[in-house]
N, C-alpha and C positions, 0 to 999 in steps of 0.2 A: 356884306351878306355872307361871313365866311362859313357858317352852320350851311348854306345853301351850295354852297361850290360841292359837295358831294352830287350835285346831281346832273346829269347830262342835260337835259330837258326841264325846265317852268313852266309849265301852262297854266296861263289864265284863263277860267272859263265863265260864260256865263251861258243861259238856256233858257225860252221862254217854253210855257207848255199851256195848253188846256184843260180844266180840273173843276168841274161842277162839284157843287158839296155832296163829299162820301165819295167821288168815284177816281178812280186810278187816273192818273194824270194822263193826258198827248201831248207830245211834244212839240210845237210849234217850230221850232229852229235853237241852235247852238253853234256859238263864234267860240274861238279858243285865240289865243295868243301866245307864241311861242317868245319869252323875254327876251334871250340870248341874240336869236336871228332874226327878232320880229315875223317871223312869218307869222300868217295868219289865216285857220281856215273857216269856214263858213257853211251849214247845213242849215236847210229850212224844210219842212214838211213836203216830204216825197221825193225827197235826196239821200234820206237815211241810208246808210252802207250798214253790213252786216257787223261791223267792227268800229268801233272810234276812231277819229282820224288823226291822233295825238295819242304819244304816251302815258302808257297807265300801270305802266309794271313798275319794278322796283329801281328802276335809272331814274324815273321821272318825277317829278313834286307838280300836284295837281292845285291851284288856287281859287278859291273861288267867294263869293260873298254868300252867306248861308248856303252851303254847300248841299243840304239833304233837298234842295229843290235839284237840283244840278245830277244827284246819284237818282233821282226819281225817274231825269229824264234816260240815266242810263238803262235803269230797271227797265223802263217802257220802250225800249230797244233793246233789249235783252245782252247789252253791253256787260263787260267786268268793269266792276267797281274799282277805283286807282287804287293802288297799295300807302301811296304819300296822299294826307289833302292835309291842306292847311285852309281855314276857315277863318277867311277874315270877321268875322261876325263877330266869331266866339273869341275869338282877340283885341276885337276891340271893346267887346261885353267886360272882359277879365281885366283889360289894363284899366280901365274907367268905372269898376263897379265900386259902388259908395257915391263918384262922383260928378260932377255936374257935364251933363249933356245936352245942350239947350235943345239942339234940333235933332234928341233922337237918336236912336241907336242901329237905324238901319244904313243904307248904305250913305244915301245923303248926310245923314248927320253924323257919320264917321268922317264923309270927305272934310267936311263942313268945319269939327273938330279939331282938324290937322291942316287947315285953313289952305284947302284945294278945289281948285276949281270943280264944279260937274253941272251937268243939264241941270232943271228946274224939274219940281214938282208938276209944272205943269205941261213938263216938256216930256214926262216920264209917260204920265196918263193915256195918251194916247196909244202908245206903243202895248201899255199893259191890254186896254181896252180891246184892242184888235186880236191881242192872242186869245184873253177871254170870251170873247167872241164864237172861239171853238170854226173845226174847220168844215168845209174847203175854204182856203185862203186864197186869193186873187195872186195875180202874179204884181199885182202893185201893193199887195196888202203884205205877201213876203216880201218884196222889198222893203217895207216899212218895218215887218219887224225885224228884220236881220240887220239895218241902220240904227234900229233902238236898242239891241243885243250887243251889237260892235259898243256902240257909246259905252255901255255899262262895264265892257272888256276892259275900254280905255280908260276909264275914273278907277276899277280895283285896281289895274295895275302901278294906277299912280298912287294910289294906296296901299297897296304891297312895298312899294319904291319908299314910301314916306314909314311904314309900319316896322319894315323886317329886321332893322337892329336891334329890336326891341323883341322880338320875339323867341320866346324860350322852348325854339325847335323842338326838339324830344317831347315835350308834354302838349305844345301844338297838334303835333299829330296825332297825341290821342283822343285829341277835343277831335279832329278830324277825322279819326276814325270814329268815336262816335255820332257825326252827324254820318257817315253810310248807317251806322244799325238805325239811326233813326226813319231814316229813309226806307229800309226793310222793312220796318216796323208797321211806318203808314202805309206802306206797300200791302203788306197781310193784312191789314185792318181786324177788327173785331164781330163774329157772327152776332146777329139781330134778329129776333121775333118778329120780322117784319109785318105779319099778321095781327097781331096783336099791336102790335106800334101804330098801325094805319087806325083800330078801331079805338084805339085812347084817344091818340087828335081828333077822328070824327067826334068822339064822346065827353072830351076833355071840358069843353062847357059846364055841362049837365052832371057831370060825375066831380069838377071840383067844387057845386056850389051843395050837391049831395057830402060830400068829406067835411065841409064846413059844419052841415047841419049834424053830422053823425058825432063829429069831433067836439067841436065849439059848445056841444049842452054842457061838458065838464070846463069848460073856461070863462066862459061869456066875454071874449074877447076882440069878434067881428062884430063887425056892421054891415049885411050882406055881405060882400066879399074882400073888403078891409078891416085888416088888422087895425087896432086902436088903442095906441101906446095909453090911455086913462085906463081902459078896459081891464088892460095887463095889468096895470099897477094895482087898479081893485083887488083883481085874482092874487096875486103876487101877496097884500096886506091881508087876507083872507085866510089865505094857507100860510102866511109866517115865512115865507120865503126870504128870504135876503138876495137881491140883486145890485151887482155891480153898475156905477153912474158913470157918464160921461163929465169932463170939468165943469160943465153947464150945467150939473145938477141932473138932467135926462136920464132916464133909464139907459142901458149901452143892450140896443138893439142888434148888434151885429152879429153873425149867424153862427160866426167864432166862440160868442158869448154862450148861445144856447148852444152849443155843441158842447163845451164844455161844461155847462151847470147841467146838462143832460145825464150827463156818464156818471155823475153822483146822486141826480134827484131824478128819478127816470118819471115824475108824471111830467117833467116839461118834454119830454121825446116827442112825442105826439102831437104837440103844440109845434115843435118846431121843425116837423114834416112837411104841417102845412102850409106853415109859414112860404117855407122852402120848396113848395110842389106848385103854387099858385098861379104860377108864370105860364100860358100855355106857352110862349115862346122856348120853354124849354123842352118842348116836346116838339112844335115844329122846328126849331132850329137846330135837333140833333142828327149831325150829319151820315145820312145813310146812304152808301151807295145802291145800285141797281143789281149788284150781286150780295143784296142783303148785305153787307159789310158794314160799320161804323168807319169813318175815316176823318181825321184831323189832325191838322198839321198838330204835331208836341212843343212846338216854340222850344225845343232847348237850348238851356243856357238861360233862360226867360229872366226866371227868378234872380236876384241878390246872390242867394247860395248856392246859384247853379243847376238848379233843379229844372222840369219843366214846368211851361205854363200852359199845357193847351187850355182851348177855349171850354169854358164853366159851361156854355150852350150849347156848343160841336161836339165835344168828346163825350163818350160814353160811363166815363168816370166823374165827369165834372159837374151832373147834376145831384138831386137827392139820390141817397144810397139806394134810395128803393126800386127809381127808373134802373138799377143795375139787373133787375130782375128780367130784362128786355133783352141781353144776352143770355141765348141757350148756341149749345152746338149743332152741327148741321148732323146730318144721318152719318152714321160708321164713325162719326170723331168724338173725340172728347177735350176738353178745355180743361185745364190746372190753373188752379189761382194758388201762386207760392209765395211769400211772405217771409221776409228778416224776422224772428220773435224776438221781440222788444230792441230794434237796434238802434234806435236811440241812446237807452239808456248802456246797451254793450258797448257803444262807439263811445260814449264817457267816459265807461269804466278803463278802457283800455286805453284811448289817449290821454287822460291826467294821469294813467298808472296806476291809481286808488288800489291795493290787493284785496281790500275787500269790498268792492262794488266789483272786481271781478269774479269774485269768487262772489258772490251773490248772483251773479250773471249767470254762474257756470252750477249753481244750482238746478237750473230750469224753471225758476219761478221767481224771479229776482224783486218782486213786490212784497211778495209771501217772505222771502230772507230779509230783506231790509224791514220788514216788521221783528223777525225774531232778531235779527242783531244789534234792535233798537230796546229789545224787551218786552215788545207789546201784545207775541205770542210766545204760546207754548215751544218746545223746541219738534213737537210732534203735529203743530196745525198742520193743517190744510187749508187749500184751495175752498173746500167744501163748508168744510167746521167752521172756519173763519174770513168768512169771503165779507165781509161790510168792513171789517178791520183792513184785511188787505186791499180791497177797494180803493181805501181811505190813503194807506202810502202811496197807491199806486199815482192815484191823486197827489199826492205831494211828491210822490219823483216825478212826475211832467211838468207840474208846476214852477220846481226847480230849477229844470231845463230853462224857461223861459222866465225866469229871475222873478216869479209870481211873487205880490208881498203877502204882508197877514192878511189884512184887509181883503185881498180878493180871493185868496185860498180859503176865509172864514164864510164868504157867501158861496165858493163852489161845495163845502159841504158841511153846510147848512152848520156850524158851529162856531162858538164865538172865538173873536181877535184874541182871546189869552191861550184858550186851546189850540188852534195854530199857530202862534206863534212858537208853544211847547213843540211842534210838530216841524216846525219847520227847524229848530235848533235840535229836535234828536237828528233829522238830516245831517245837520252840520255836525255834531259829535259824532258820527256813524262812519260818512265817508269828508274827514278832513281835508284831504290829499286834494280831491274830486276840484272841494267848494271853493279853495287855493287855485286849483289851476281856472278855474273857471271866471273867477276874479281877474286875474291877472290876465285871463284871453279879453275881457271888457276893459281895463286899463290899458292894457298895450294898444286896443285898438282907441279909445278915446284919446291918447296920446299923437294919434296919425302914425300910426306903425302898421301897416297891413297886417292882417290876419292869414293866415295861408293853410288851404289844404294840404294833404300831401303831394297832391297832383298838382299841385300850384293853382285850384281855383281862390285869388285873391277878394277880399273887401277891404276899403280903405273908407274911412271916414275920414270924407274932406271936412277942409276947413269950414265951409259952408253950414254944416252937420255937429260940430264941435260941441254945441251947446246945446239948450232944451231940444231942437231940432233932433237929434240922436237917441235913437230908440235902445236903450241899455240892453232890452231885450230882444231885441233881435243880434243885436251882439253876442252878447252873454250864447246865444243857441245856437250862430252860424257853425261853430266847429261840429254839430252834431249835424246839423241840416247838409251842409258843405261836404262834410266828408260822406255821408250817405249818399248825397248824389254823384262823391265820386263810383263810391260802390255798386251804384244801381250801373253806371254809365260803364263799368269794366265787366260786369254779368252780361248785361244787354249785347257787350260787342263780341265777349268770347262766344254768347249762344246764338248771336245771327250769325256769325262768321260760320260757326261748325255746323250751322243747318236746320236747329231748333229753330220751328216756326214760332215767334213771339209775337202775342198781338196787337200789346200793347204792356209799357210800364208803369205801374202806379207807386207811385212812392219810394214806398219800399218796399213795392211788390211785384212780381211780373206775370202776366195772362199768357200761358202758350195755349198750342193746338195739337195736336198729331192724331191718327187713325186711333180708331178705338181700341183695337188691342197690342198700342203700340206709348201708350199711354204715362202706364207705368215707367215703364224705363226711361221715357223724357222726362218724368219728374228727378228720375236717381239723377239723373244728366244735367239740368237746369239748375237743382239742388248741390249741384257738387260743383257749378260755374259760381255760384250764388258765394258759399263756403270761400271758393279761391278768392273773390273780389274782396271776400270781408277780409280774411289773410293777409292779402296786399295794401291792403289800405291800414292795417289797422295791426303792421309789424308781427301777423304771425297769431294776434288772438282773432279767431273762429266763431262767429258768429252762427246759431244755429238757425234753420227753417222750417216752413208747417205747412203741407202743400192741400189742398181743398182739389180732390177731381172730380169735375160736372162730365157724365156721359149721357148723349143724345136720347130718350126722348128730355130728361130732366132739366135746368135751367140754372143758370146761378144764380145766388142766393146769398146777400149781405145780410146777416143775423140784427144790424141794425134798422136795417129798412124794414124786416120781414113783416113786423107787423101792419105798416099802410100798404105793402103790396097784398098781403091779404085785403085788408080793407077795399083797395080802389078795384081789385077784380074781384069781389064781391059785387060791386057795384058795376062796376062791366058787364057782367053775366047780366045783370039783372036789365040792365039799358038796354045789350045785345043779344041776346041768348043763341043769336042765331049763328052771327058773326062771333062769336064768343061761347062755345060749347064747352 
């Protein structure tokens, strides 16, 4: 462990707490383990000290198994967050991502991995039950968790013990610093309409079999309230549409598919709102707390490329774009929604080097230039003059990213296999360099060579994977997805650290908060954190942003959704009027 002998202090820690959906965690108890001396100490609910009882400054290296539940319970003791964590989770996500995991990627099936012992699944349950439980706790019931807290101490450390020659300290601790912003994060949670939120679920019935009736005259593709893949296909044969099949011939229903043939054919938007709105589980299982907040856990590190995963039904981002409109700010504040523009395709241009997909980049409209440096416009278009043309690249550089062939780029807009394929080969004659390295990031990985961010988040395509099993495509896109999420993951921790309130991260985007006439300047602030992460990641080229600010009484507003938010509070008003003025 010689990367570790700089430190005076290891502590291992783990923490149970209480945490009803949406609301700010209690802490039920936290055991810690000191390596060195083995000592060991022990808090359980109504023991809490004003301070931690292990080091947390810069002599000490904090350890822990997903560590943003561990800084939650600090938060909720108004504790300082360690300066060192290392996060067994996220380390053992990075050394194994590609490959096989049989039992899982949480703590068990990390011990389980590196063939050590730990308690049972069914030995764990009870321990978690009693803290969920929420308190007062018994004095036999803290007994019990503070014996199920210890156990968990014991199994990381023997997995710290089996893990840490393998671990590439320096860039550990930034995966480790960012599980605290994460924990910030869920900490701030996101303001909620909650008014409005209570009157969709009471009305959610009534109002989506109204959307069906309002929407569905232009498709004829329900059956009271199922969709009916023959129905599509009528509609689909009627309008001339071309849609993409699954290997079985089927239509490819996935919500992927209609998201994308949307952004080219905009009558399927609509259709695929509904599709996507129909679920009331998506309205009741969005996690609100009691101080109006959204709150869910972000699963970092979730994804393959290191992104997050929170939950598609808890978080506030994870349903249709439209429920986005159920975030507004509270009185005196205001919300910024800030935005990478286009950094997918600027993280291309500058990791394969391309100079002209940089310099397309650094145009300000890098759709609009890869059309003119393709010839396809004038050297004077516009955005405005020629937006179906630009549209149309813009479409074939995403597509690109994700190794689209003809065939499926000819049904996302609506033109046949010989004209895309013309389109897809001025790509290739445009930026060379680009398609070169981008190749070769899919070969080095079907080869079994990791893939590597800058930050060292790793994909290996095991042997397992080698074959048809391996998706070229999500190969071919990790370096753009991967390194974005480094960049999101070094903005997130410069702006919780310096005190911008952040609500949440999306993508490639980040929600803050601040007073309302304090506003602006955390946008120059967050936008100038945002700029440095691209910087870093990305050798010094500069990714720009586009910041959207919602002030209180007003609401956010996703330009995709707006149209069914209009629609379904149309329909609210008319079901509620009362509760819905």
């Amino acid at each position: 462990m010689s990367g570790f002998d700089q430190y005076a202090e290891i502590w291992v820690v783990d923490s149970e707490y209480y945490a009803p959906a949406g609301e700010r965690q209690v802490p039920a108890c936290i055991v810690a383990r000191e390596l060195r001396t083995g000592s060991v100490v022990r808090r359980v609910y109504g023991e809490f000290a004003s301070a931690p009882p292990f080091g947390v400054d810069g002599r000490a290296l904090y350890v822990s198994f997903y560590a943003s539940a561990e800084m939650g319970t600090h938060l909720a003791l108004g504790w300082p967050l360690p300066r060192n964590i290392v996060d067994l989770f996220a380390e053992f996500r990075v050394a194994t991502n590609g490959r096989e995991t049989p039992a899982g990627s949480g703590l068990l099936g990390a011990l389980a991995y590196h063939g050590l012992d730990s308690i049972s699944a069914a030995q764990k349950d009870p321990g978690r039950e009693i803290a969920m439980r929420g308190p007062p706790w018994g004095e036999e019931q803290r007994a019990q968790l503070l014996a199920y807290c210890t156990s968990d101490v014991d199994a990381t450390a023997r997995l710290f013990d089996r893990m840490a020659p393998a671990i590439d300290l320096p860039r550990a601790l930034f995966r480790g610093r960012y599980m605290a912003a994460a924990a910030r994060m869920e900490w701030n949670g996101t303001p909620i309409d909650t008014a409005t939120l209570a009157t969709l679920r009471e009305q959610w019935e009534h109002i989506q079999t109204d959307l069906i009736a309002e929407i569905d005259k232009d498709y004829g593709c329900f059956e009271g309230t199922t969709f009916k893949r023959a129905l599509f296909e009528q509609f689909l044969a009627r309008n001339g549409i071309a849609w993409p099949r699954l290997k079985s011939g089927q239509l490819d229903l996935e919500d992927d598919t209609f998201k994308e043939i949307a952004r080219s054919n905009p009558i399927i938007a609509p259709l695929r709102e509904i599709r996507s709105s129909l679920s009331q589980m998506r309205l009741a299982r969005l996690s609100v707390g009691s101080d109006a907040r959204n709150r869910a856990m972000l699963s970092a590190f979730g994804a393959s490329s290191g992104r997050n995963t929170p939950s598609n039904t808890k978080f506030i981002f994870g349903p249709s774009v439209w429920m986005r409109g159920l975030i507004k700010p509270e009185p005196n504040t205001a919300l910024a929604y800030i935005d990478w523009s286009a950094q997918e395709f600027g993280i291309a241009a500058a990791l394969s080097g391309d100079e002209r997909m940089m310099a397309a980049y650094r145009s300000g409209d890098p759709y609009l230039e890869f059309a003119r440096q393709a010839g396809a416009v004038p050297v004077d278009a516009t955005k405005q003059s020629h937006k179906s043309t630009r549209d149309m690249f813009k479409t074939v550089v995403l597509g690109v990213g994700y190794g689209m062939e003809a065939e499926t780029l000819a049904g996302r807009l609506g033109i046949s296999t010989i004209e895309s394929r013309a389109l897809l080969q001025k790509h290739r004659e445009t930026y060379p360099q680009f398609c070169r390295w981008s190749q070769n990031s899919v070969d080095t990985a079907m080869s079994g060579t990791p893939l590597n961010t800058v930050f060292g988040w790793r994909y290996t395509v095991g042997p397992h994977l080698r074959r048809a099993e391996a998706n070229p495509r999500t190969v071919r896109n990790f370096p753009m997805q991967a390194n974005g999420a480094e960049m999101l993951r070094i903005a997130c921790c410069l702006a919780t650290e310096r005190g911008v309130r952040v609500c949440a991260p999306v993508h490639d985007a980040i929600l803050i908060e601040a007073p309302a006439d304090q506003i602006e300047a955390e946008v120059v602030r967050m936008g100038g954190y945002m700029a440095a992460a691209s910087r870093i990641v990305l050798a010094g080229f500069e990714l720009r942003t586009d910041a959207e600010i919602i002030r209180y009484p007003d609401r956010y507003s996703d330009a995709r959704g707006q149209v069914m938010w209009d629609r379904v509070m149309k329909l609210l008003r008319a079901r509620a009027p009362v509760a819905y003025g």
